[in-house]
C-alpha positions in Angstrom: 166.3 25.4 172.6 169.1 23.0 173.4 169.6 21.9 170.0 170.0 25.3 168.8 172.5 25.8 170.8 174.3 22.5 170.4 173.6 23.7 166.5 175.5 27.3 167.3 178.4 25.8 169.5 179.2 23.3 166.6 179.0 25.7 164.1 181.4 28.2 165.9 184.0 25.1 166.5 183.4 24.6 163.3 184.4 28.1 162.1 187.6 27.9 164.5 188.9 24.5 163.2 188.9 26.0 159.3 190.5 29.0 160.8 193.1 26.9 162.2 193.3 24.5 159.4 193.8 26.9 156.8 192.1 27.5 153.2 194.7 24.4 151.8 193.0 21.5 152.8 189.5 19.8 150.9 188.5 19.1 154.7 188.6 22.4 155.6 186.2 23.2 153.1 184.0 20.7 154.1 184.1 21.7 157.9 183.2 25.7 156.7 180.6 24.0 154.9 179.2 22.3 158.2 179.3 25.3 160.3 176.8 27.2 158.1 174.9 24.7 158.1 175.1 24.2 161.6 174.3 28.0 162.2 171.5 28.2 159.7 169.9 25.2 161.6 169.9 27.5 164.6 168.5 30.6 163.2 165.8 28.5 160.9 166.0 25.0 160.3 164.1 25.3 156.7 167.0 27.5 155.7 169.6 24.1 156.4 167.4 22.1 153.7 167.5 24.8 151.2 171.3 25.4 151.6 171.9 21.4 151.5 170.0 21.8 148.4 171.8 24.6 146.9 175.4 23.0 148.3 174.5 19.6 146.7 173.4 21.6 143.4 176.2 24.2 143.3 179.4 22.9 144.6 179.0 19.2 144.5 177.3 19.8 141.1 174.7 17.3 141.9 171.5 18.1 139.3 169.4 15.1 137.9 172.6 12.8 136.9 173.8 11.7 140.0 169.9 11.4 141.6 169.4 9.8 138.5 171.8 7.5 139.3 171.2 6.7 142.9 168.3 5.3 141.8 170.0 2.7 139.1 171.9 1.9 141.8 169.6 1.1 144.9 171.7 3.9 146.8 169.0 4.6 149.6 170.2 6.9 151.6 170.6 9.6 148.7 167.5 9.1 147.4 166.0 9.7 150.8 167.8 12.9 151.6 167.3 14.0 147.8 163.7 13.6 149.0 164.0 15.2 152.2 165.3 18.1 150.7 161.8 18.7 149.6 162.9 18.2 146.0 161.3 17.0 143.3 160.5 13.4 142.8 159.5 13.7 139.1 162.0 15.0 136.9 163.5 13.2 134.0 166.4 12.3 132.1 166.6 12.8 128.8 164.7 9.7 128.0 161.8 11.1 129.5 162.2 8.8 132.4 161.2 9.6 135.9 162.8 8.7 138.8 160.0 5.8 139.9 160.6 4.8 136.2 164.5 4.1 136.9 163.9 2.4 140.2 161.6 0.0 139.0 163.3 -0.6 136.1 166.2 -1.9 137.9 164.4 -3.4 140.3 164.9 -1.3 143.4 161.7 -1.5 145.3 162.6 0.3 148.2 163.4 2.7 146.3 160.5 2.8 144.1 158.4 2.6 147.3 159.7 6.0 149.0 159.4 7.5 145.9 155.9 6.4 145.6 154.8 7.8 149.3 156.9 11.7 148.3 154.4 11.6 145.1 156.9 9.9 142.4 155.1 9.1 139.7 156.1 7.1 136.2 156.7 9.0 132.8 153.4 7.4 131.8 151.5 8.7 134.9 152.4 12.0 134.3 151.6 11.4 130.7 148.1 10.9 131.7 148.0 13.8 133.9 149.0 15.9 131.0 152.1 17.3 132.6 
């Protein structure tokens, strides 16, 4: 119950500070952005994951390529929110690679290894599960 409201009270500052900030400024954006976050945390907390998700998706235009990426790259902490997110930890890239496929391939075994326990699974994996 307390988090909810500590959830509510930072969304409403929230809310006030782009009021007072204006519609000019990028962080502005970023602080509306926060506050209905914040707020949907406090009336569901599945709805926050979904509209991380959908922010990441939509405004930040973050589809396979930058996931894709993360992975080349050892960045850990995208990769686990991508997976926290509840999304998927099998999609490929045009080369038909998964996700497990890029980690390994560069060597990330961290990487490789969360991706392994959310059900990542190589292109030849799924090949062999017909999928």
């Amino acid at each position: 119950m307390i988090l909810r409201f500590a959830c509510v009270f930072l969304g409403v500052l929230g809310l006030f500070a782009f009021y007072e900030i204006g519609v000019k400024e990028w962080f502005s954006w970023l602080t509306l952005a926060g506050s209905i976050l914040f707020i949907s945390h406090a009336l569901n907390p599945k709805w926050s994951d979904r509209i991380v998700m959908w922010f990441m998706n939509t405004v930040f235009n973050a589809g396979l390529e930058p996931i894709d990426q993360a992975c080349a790259n050892g960045n850990m902490k995208m990769v686990s929110g991508y997976l926290k997110a509840k999304s998927d930890p099998n999609i490929t890239n045009e080369n038909q690679l998964t996700l497990l496929d890029i980690a390994i391939e560069k060597n990330h075994g961290e990487i490789a290894a969360l991706l392994r326990k959310h059900g990542g699974k190589t292109s030849e994996e799924l090949k062999a599960e017909g999928k």
